[in-house]
C-alpha positions, -999 to +999 in steps of 0.1 A: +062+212+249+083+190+270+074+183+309+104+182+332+107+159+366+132+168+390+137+139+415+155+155+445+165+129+470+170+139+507+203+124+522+186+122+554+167+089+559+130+097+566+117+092+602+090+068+609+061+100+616+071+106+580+043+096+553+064+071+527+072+082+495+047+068+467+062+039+447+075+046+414+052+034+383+078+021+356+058+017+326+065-010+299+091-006+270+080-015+238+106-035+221+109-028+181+106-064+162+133-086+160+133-110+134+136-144+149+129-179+142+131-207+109+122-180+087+139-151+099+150-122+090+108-132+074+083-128+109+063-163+097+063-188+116+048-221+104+029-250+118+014-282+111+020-314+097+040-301+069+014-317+042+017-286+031+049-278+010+059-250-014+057-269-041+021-275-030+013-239-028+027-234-059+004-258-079-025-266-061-046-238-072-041-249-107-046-286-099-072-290-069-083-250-062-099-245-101-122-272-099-147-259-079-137-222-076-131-214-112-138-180-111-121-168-082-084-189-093-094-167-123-096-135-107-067-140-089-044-149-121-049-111-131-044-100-098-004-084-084-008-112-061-002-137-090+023-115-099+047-111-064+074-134-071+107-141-091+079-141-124+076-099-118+108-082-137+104-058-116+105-080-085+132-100-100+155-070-110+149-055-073+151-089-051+181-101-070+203-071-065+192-075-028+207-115-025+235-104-041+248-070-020+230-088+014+227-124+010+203-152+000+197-165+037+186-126+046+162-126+013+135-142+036+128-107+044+110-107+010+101-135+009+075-143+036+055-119+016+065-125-022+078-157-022+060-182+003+062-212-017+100-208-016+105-201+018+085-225+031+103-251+010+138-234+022+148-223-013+154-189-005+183-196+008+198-213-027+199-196-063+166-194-077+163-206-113+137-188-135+120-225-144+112-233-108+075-235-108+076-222-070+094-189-079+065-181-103+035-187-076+032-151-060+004-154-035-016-182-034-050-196-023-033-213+004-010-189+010-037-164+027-062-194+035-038-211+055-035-182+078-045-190+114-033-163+134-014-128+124+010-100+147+009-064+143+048-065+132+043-070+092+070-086+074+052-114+066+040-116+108+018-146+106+012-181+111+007-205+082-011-239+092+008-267+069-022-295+079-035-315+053-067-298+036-096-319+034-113-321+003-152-319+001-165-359-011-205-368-011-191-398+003-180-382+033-210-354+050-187-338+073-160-331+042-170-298+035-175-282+074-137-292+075-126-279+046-143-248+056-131-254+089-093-258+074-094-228+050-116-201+065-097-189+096-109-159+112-079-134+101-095-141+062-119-115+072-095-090+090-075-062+081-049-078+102-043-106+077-035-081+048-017-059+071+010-085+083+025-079+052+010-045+038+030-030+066+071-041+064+099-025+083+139-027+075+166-031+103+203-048+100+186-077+088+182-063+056+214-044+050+205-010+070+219+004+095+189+013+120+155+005+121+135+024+096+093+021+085+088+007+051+054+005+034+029+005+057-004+010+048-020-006+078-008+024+104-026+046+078-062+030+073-059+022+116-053+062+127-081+070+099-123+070+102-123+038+076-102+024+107-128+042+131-105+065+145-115+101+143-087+112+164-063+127+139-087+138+113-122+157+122-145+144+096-184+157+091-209+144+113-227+123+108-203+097+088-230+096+056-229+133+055-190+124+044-190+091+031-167+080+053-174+046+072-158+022+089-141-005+060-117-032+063-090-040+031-113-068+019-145-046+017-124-020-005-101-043-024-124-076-027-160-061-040-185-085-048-183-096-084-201-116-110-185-150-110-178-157-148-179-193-156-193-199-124-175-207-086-192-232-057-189-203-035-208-183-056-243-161-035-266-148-062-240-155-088-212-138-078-181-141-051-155-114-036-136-106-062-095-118-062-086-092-083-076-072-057-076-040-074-053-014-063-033+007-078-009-013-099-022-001-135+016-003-146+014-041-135-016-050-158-005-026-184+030-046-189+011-078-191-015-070-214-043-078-193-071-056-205-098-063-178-075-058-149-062-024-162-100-009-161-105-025-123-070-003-113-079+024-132-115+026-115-101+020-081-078+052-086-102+071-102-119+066-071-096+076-047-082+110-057-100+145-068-085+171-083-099+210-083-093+242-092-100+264-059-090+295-066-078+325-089-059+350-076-043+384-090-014+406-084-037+431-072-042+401-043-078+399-052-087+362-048-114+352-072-130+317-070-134+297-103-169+309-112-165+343-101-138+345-127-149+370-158-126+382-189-129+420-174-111+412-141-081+394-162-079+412-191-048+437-179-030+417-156+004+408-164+004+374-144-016+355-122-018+325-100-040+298-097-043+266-072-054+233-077-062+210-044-053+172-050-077+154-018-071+119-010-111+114-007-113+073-018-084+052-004-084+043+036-044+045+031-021+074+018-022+078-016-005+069-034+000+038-010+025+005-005+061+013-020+062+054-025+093+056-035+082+033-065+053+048-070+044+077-090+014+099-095+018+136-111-004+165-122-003+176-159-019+209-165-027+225-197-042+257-206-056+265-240-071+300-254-099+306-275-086+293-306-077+257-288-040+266-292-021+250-263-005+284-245+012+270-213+020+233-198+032+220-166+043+186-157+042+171-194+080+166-194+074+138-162+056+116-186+081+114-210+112+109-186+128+143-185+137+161-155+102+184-153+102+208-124+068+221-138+049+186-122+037+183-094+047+145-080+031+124-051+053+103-042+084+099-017+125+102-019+146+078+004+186+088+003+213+064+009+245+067+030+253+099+014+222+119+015+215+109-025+181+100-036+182+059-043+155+056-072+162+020-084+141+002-055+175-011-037+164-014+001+195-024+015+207+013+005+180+028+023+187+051+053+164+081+057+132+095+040+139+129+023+106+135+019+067+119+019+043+136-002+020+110-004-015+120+010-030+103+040-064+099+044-088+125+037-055+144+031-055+175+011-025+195-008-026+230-025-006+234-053+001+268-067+010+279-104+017+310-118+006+320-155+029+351-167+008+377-196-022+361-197-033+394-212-019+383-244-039+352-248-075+350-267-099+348-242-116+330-225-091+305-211-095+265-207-079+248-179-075+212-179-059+190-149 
């Protein structure tokens, strides 16, 4: 409900036995970002001696990183970090239709996430060819280690330290306090750091026409209880009766691992892994890379549970799924059941970063006695057909003229159709309906 002030003002000018009106408490306007600076329409900002080039971002884990961190470099090579820039099809197919209908100067947009090593180097702003080695560095070591300071704004809202990095010599005992010194800033351990460009926001800089929210998966884990807010969502006291504490992205996303083929910075033989599992099982899947696809597949396995709640019949009795007996069904002509999806893992919505790209369904089968398959819905969706039957997480952003823009082109972006994503702790009911189960050889098995 909306409050309304009406100011009346008095023509008369008040006489001095009057008591004076109370001043009037203007509060501040918060000003939506506006891309400024070297980088722009890209929030970094850079500083420094400028030791530290693209091209030295782009090579130095290979050449100076890998001696004494082997198993991290490692780690990360599997990771989508590795895998942000021009080297990504994906990326390419996307970011290249974008320079090309918007501009390579506005590209920086992108870049001060996926392609560092090019904007610092100002090659953003030229064609990229596909044998720079800069274009195929993704996110490097330096690249989050030479974060000093980060802003709220994401789009790449941070400040990169270009001094030179001191390398750790027994000839020189003070070598390795500054190289920690130089590569261990405090946002490393901060959600902040990861949220300067896990949250992104489009404008006129990149094509649209009004300010509207990208991915954002910051806002989400801050109004949650992994954020410690327990404003929007009541959760169980106390938090271990839930399971829900208090994380930041690195204690979720960077678990301690063993460090195979060993690492300096290796406690008790292992290190915080640079994998930086998520949810990108289509990522390692393309690339063949075995080990990476288990580390997604246990992260989302993690974060999402599916159950059958409830039976119910025409009659409008409501049976839950234990109570259900072959007597109760056996004359009904249809009946429904529900299955609740919970978001019960991930401190973000799920499924998180770019929804429109992403895609998570239910499949549902149901099988009678005999193990003859007697109904299916959402099967179609995995084989590319239009399948009304599945049930999709995901979300629909429609261009100019309300159509639904599916090929990852931002610049066409104007409005969100619809989110069905789950936030944190989020729950959806989804109902189906089974017509003459009667005919079927009992007992029925439900998978999902």
């Amino acid at each position: 409900m909306a409050g309304l002030v009406l100011l009346i003002a008095c023509t008369q000018p008040a006489s001095p036995a009057q008591t004076p009106a109370p001043a009037i408490r203007r509060g501040p306007i918060v000003r939506l970002p506006s891309p400024a600076g070297e980088f722009a329409p890209a929030m970094t900002v850079v500083v420094g001696s400028g030791a530290v080039t693209g091209a030295r971002l782009a090579a130095d884990h290979d050449q100076v990183c890998e001696r004494c961190h082997r198993a991290v470099v490692q780690q990360w090579r599997s990771s989508a970090h590795a895998f942000a820039s021009f080297d990504n099809p994906i990326y390419r197919v996307s970011v290249d239709g974008f320079r090309k209908q918007v501009g390579n100067e506005a590209s920086r947009f992108c870049a001060g996430c996926h392609d560092v090593a090019l904007l610092l180097d100002g090659a953003m702003d030229r064609p990229v060819v596909a044998t720079d080695p800069r274009a195929h560095a993704g996110v490097t070591c330096l690249s989050c280690h030479g974060i000093d300071r980060t802003t709220a704004d994401g789009n790449g809202s941070y400040r990169l330290v270009t001094d030179a990095v001191t390398l750790p010599s027994d000839d020189q005992p003070n070598s390795l306090v500054e190289h920690r010194r130089r590569l261990a800033y405090a946002p490393l351990k901060q959600a902040a750091l990861c949220g300067s460009c896990h949250r992104a926001f489009l404008g006129k800089h990149s094509g649209n026409g009004h300010h509207l929210r990208g991915a954002d998966d910051l806002s989400g884990w801050q109004q949650s209880a992994y954020g410690g807010s327990r404003v929007d969502r009541i959760e169980h006291e106390p938090a271990a009766q839930s399971g829900v504490v208090a994380k930041t992205c690195q204690q979720c996303h960077m678990p301690l691992e063993v460090a195979t083929g060993g690492d300096v910075s290796a406690v008790g033989g292992r290190v915080r892994s640079h994998r930086f599992a998520a949810g990108h099982s289509w990522l390692a899947a393309m690339v063949g890379d075995r080990q990476q696809l288990g580390h997604a597949r246990a992260m989302l396995r993690s974060a999402a549970r599916l159950e059958l709640a409830a039976v119910a019949l025409p009659s409008g009795l409501r049976l839950a799924p234990e109570q259900t007996t072959i007597e109760r069904l056996a004359d009904a002509k249809r009946l429904w059941f529900e299955l609740v999806v919970s978001n019960v893992g991930a401190g973000h919505r799920f499924p998180a970063g770019t929804a429109d790209a992403q895609d998570v369904w239910i499949e549902v089968e149901i099988r009678d006695a005999k193990g003859s398959v007697v109904a299916q819905a959402g099967h179609g969706h995995r084989a590319g057909q239009a399948d009304e039957s599945a049930h999709r997480l995901h979300a629909v952003v429609v261009d100019d003229a309300g159509a639904p823009v599916l090929a990852r082109q931002v610049q066409r972006f104007r409005a969100v159709a619809y989110d069905r994503t789950l936030p944190p702790r989020g729950v959806d009911v989804v109902r189906y309906e089974l017509a003459e189960p009667a005919t079927f050889a009992w007992p029925l098995e439900l998978r999902a």
